[in-house]
C-alpha distance (Angstrom), angle and dihedral (degrees) to the residues before:
residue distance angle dihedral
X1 . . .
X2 3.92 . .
X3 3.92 88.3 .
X4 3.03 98.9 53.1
X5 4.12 101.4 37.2
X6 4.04 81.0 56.7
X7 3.51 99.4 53.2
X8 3.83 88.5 50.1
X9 3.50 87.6 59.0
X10 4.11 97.0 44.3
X11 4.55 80.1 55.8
X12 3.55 90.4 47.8
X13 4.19 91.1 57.0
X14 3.69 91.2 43.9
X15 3.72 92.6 55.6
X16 3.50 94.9 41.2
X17 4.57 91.1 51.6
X18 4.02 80.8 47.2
X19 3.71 100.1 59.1
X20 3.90 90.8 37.2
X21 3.56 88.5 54.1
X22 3.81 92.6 41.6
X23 4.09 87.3 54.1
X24 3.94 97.7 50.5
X25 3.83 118.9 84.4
X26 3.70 119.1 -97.3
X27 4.04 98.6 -115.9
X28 3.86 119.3 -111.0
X29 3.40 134.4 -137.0
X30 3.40 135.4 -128.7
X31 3.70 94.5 -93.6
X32 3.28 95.5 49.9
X33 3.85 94.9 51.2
X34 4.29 94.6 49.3
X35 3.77 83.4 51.7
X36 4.00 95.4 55.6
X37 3.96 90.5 40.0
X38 3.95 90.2 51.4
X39 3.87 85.7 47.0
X40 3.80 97.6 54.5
X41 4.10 110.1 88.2
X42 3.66 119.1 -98.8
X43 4.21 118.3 -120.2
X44 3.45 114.5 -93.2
X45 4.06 116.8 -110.6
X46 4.03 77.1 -113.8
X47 3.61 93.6 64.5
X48 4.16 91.4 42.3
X49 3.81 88.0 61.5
X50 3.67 95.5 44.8
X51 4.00 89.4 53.6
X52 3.57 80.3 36.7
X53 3.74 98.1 65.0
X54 3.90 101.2 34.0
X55 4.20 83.8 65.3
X56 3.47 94.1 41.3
X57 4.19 86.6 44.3
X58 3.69 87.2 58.6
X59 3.53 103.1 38.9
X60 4.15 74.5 59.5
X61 3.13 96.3 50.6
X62 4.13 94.3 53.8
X63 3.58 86.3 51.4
X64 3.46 98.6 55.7
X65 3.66 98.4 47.1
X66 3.88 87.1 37.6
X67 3.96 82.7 65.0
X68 3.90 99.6 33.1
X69 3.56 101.3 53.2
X70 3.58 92.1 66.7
X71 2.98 103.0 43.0
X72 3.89 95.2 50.8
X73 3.78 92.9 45.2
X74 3.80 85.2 57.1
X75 3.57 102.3 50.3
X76 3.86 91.3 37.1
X77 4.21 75.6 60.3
X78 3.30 97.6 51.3
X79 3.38 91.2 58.1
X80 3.70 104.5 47.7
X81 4.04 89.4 53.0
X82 3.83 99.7 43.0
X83 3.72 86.0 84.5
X84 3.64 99.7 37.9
X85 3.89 98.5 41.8
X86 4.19 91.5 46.2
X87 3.73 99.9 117.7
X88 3.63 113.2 -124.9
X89 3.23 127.0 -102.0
X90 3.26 94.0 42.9
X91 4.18 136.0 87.9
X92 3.45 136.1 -173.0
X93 4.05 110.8 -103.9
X94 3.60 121.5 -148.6
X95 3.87 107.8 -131.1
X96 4.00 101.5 172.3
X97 3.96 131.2 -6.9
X98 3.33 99.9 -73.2
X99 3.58 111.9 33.3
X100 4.02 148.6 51.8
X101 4.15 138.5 -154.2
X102 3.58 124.3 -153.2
X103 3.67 112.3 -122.8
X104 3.75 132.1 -172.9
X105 3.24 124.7 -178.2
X106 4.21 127.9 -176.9
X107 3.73 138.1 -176.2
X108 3.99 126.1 4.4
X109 3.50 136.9 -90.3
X110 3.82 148.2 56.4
X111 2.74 149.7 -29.8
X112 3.69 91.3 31.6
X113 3.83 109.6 -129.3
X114 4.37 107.8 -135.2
X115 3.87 106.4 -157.9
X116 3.83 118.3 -158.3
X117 3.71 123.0 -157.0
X118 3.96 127.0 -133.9
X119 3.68 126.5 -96.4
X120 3.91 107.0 -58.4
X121 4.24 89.6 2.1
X122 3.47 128.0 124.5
X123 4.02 129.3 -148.9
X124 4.00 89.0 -84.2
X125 3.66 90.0 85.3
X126 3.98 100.6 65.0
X127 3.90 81.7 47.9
X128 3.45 102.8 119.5
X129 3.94 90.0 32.9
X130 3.71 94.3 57.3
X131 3.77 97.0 57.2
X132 2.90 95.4 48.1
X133 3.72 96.4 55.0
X134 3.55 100.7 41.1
X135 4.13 84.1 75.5
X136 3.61 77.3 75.4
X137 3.98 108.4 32.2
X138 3.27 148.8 -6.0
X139 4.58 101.6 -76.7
X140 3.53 114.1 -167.3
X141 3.70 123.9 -174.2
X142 3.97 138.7 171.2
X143 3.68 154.5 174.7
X144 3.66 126.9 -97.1
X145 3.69 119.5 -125.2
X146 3.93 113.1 -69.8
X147 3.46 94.0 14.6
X148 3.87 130.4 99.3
X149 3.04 117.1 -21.6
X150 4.03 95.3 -16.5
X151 3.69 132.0 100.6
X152 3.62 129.2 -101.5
X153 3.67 113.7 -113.8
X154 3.97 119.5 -95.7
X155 4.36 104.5 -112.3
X156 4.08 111.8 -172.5
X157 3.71 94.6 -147.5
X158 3.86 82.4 -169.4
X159 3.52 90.9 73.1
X160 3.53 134.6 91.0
X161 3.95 127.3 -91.4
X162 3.21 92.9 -140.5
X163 4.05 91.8 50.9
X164 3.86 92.4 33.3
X165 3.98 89.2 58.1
X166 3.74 93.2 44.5
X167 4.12 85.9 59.8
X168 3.54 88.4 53.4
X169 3.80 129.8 -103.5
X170 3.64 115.1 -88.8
X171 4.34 115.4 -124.8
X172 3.90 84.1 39.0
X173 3.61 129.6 125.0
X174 3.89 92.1 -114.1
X175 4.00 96.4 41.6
X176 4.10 88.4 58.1
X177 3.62 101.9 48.2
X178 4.07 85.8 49.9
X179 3.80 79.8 52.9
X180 3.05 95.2 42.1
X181 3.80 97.4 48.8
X182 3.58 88.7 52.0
X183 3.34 96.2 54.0
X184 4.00 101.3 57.8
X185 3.61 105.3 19.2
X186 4.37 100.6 39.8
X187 3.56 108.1 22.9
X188 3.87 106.7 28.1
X189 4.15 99.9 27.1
X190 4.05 85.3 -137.0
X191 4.20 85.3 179.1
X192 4.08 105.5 -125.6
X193 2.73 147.4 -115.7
X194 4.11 97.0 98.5
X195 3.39 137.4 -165.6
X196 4.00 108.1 -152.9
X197 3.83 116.1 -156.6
X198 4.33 112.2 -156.2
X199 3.01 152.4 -172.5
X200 3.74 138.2 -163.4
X201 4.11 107.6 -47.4
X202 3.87 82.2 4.2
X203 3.32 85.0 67.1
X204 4.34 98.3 59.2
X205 3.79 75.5 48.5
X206 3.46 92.6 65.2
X207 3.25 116.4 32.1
X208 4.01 87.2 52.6
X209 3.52 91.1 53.7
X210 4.45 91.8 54.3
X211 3.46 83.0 41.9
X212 4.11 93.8 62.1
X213 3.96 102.1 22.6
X214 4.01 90.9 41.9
X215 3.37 89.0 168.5
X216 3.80 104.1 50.6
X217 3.79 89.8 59.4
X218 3.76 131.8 75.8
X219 3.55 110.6 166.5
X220 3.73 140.7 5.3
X221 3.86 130.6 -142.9
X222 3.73 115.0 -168.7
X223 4.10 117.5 -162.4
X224 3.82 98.0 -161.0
X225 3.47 108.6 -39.1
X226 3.59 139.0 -116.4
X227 4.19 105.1 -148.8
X228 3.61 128.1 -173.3
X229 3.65 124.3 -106.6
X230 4.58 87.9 31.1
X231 4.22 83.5 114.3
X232 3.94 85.4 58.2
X233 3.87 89.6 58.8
X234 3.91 115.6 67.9
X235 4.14 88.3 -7.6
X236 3.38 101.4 -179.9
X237 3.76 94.0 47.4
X238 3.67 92.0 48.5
X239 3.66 92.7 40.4
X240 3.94 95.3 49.5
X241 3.91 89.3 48.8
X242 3.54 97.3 48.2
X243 3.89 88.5 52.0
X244 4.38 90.8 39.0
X245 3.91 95.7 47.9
X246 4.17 100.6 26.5
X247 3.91 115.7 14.0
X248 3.42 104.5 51.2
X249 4.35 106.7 31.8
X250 3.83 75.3 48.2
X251 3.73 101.8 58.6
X252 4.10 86.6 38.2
X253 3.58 95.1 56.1
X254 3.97 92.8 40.1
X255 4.02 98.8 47.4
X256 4.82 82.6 47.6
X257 3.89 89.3 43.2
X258 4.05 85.9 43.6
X259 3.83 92.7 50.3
X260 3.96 100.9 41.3
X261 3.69 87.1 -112.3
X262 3.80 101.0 121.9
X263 3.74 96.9 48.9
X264 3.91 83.0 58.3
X265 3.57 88.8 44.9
X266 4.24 84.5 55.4
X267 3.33 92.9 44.6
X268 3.35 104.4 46.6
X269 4.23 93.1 44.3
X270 3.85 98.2 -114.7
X271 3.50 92.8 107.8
X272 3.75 116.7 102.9
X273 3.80 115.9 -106.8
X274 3.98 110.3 -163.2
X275 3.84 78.4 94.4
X276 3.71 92.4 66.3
X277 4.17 99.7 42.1
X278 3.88 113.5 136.0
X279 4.28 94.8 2.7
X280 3.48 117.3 140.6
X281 4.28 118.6 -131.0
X282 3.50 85.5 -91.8
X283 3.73 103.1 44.1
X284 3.73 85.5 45.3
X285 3.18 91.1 51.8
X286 4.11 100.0 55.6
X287 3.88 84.5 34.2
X288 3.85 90.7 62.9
X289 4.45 91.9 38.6
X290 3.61 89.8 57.4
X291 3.87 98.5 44.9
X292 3.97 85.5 51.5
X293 4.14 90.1 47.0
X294 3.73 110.4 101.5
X295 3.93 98.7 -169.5
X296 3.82 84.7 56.0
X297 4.00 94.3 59.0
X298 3.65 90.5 40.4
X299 3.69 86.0 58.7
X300 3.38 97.8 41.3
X301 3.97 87.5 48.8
X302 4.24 90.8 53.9
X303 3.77 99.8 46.5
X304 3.69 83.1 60.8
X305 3.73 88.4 44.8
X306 3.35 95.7 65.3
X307 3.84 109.9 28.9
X308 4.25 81.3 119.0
X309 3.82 85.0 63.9
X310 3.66 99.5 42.5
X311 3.50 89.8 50.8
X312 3.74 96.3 47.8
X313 3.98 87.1 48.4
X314 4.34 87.5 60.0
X315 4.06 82.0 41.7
X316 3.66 81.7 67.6
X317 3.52 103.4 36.4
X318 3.54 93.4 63.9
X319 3.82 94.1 53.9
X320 3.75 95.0 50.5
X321 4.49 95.6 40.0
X322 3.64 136.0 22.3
X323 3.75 117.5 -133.4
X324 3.93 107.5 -107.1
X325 3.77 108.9 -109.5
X326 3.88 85.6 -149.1
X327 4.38 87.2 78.7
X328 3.69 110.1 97.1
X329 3.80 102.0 -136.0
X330 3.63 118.4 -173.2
X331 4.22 127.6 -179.7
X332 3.47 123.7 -143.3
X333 4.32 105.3 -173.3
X334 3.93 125.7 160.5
X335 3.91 122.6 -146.2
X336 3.53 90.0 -77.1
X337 3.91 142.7 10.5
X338 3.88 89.2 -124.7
X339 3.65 139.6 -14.1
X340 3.92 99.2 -147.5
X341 4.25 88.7 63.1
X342 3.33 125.3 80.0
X343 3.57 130.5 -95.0
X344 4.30 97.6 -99.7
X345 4.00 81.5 54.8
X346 3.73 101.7 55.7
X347 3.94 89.5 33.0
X348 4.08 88.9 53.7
X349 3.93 91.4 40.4
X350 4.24 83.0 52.8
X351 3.64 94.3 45.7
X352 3.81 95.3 45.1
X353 4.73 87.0 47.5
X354 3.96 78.3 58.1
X355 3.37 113.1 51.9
X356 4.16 76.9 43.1
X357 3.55 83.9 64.8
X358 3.30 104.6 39.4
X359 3.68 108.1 30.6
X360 3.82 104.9 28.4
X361 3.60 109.1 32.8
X362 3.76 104.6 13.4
X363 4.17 90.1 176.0
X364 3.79 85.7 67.6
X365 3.60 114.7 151.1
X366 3.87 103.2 -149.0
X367 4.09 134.8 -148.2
X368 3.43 122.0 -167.6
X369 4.11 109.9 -178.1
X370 4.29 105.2 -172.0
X371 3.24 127.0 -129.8
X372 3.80 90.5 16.6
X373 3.82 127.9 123.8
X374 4.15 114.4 -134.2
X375 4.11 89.2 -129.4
X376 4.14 97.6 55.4
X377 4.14 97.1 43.1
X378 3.43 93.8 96.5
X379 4.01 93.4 50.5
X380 4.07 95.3 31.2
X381 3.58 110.4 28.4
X382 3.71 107.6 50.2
X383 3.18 116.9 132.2
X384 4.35 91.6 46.5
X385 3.94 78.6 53.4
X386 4.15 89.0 45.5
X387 3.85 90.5 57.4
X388 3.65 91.5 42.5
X389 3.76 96.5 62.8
X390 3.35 92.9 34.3
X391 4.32 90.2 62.0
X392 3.49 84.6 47.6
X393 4.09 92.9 47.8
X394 4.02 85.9 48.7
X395 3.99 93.9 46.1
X396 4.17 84.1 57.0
X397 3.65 98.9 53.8
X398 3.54 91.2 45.1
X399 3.78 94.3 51.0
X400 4.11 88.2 39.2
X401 4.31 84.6 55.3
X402 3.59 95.1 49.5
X403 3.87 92.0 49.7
X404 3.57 91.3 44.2
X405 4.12 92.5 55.3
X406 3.71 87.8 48.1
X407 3.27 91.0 57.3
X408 3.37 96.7 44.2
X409 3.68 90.9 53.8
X410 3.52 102.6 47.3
X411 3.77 85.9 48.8
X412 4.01 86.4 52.2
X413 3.35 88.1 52.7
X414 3.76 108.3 62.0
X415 3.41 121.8 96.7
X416 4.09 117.2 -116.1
X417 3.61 103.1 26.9
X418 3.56 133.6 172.4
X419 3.62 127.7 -127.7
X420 3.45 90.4 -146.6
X421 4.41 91.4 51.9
X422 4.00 90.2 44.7
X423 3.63 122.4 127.7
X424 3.86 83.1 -108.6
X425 3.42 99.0 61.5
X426 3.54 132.5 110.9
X427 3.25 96.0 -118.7
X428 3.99 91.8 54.2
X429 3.60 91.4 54.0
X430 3.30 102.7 54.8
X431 3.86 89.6 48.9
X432 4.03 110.8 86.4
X433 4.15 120.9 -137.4
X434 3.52 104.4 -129.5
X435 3.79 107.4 -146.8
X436 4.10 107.9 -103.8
X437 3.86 114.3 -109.4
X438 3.49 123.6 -129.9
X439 3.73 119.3 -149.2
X440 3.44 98.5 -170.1
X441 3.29 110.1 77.1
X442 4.04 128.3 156.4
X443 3.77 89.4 -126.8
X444 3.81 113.2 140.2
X445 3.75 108.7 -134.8
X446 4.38 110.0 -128.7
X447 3.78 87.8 -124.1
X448 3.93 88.6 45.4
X449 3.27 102.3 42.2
X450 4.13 137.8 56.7
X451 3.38 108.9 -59.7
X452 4.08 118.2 -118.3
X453 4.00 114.2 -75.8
X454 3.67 133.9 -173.5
């Protein structure tokens, strides 16, 4: 019967909410719940440590790549731009196993004109100089080892001081000029003789190398000089700027190019850009690769280092060998060295040009361009410092044609000659005339002589 078949059903749902309500949990209180949490067991000071270390494991971890990825994506940039950045022409010459130069050489002609950058400079900076020049001649110019585009010099740390000192110690005076001397005379037969334009340490460079290979070099042009014994006049001055203005933006710029830091810096705009006023794309371009090259700071930083051993190494050189009084040498200064120094630094860097003049090279032709500062001539003053080297590039040929006659006469003159041994001969042609050194020069020696004075 319907009643009864729906009451049936209405039991069925009762027993059915019963059990249900049977199965669920009674609900707790807040009491209760407090009293169950107080009885569970605490973690052992073990099991702090271990959850402990896994954060502090991460929190390592995000550090680490925090630090690394910069610095990888940097490096992994200086790679991919060496190559694309390398100004052309201009190659990378091998001068011993485990090592290359970059060389660039313009124009045609001799005598080839060697251009040496300042302290912690690369070729870039005689830029506009050497085009122009190389209307005239064939202008060569190059980057030290570590810097640019060159490669840092190979050091066996395995070896002995004693030995490793004996080789010579690389970012020295007497390590570049055997560099150097590779570079133009074994590996790229640049024919001598040179003339070598400088400026600042370039200019140590420079005149050590005319002083050894006398007769690879005819004439010397010196872009405000740096001269030995200047950091025993005024030394705290000169010592304090050398750390103010070098040293320390130096070691900044090498520990941010180091970490990857300053290419963020770049390319997130917080880098400062009175650096890169007036560049070209391309300019900017290598300007902004070789303030992001570690190797080149590092560099930079040690031929600062050891200025105190370069200078000690010319010390020397001037006991053992005169300088040949046959060397044009020719100084172009400004009215100071630099106007951000103080006044004992440009009055030291002054004193030291003069006893240059006076007591080293006493022949000195000398430039004075007003109102210029020392520091800026070689980004300011070029065309004054064009028709400098070019006088100097005119007095060479002219002393190269006279010795060339005389030999050609004396030659004339002998009795029984050969057409085939004549001064006209092929052979003869072919065959440079080094220019004849003279040892006895009127040079005063430093250790000889009067010692620098204010």
């Amino acid at each position: 019967m319907p009643s009864d078949s729906a009451s049936s059903t209405r039991r069925r749902r009762h027993g059915d909410e019963s059990s249900q309500s049977e199965q669920r949990p009674a609900p707790t209180s807040r009491s209760t719940r407090s009293v169950t949490s107080a009885a569970a067991p605490k973690p052992s000071a073990e099991h702090i440590l271990i959850r402990l270390a896994r954060r502090c494991g991460w929190i390592v971890v995000y550090i680490i790549i925090a630090i690394a990825t910069p610095m990888v994506m940097n490096h992994a940039a200086l790679f991919k731009e060496r190559e694309a950045l390398m100004p052309t022409p201009g190659s990378l010459v091998r001068i011993n196993p485990h090592q290359r130069l970059f060389l660039r050489c313009l124009g045609h002609g001799t005598p080839v004109v060697v251009m040496e950058a300042p302290m912690g400079e690369t070729h870039g900076v005689y830029e506009k100089l050497q085009v122009s020049l190389a209307k005239h001649t064939r202008v060569c110019s190059y980057d030290r080892a570590g810097l640019g585009f060159s490669e840092r010099p190979l050091v066996n740390h395995t070896v002995p001081e004693k030995k490793a000192k004996a080789r010579g110690i690389p970012h020295t005076v007497e390590f570049m000029v055997e560099d150097l001397y590779k570079l133009l005379v074994e590996e790229s037969s640049l024919p001598p003789p040179y003339v070598f334009v400088a400026s600042e340490m370039g200019t140590l460079i420079s005149r050590f190398f005319a002083q050894i290979f006398d007769g690879s070099v005819a004439g010397v042009v010196l872009v405000d000089p740096l001269v030995e014994g200047v950091e025993n006049l005024e030394e705290a001055a000169v010592r304090r700027f050398w750390k103010e203005s070098r040293l320390f933006p130096w070691q900044q710029q090498q520990l941010m190019a180091a970490t990857g830091w300053y290419r963020l810096a770049l390319l997130s705009g917080f880098a400062s850009k009175k650096r890169f006023e007036g560049l070209s794309d391309l300019h900017l371009a290598r300007k902004k690769h070789l303030l992001c090259k570690p190797s080149h700071w590092q560099s930079s930083v040690e031929e600062l280092f050891l200025l105190n051993e370069t200078m000690a190494q010319i010390q020397l050189l001037w006991r053992i060998k005169s300088f040949p009084s046959n060397i044009s040498v020719t100084m172009v200064t400004g009215d100071v060295h630099d106007v951000s120094a103080s006044d004992a630094v440009n009055k030291a860097w002054r004193a030291s040009q003069q006893h240059l003049l006076e007591k080293l090279h006493p022949g000195c032709k000398h430039r004075q361009l007003a109102g210029a500062a020392g520091n800026t001539i070689l980004r300011d003053r070029v065309p004054q410092l064009h028709e400098a080297v070019l006088a100097v590039l005119d007095d060479v040929r002219t002393q190269q044609e006279k010795q060339q006659q005389a030999a050609k006469d004396s030659k004339a003159s002998e009795p029984g000659e050969s057409k085939t041994s004549g001064p006209n001969s092929p052979e003869s042609d072919k065959a440079p005339i080094p220019l004849p050194a003279d040892a006895s020069s009127t040079f005063v020696p430093p250790s000889q002589g009067p010692p620098l004075q204010l």
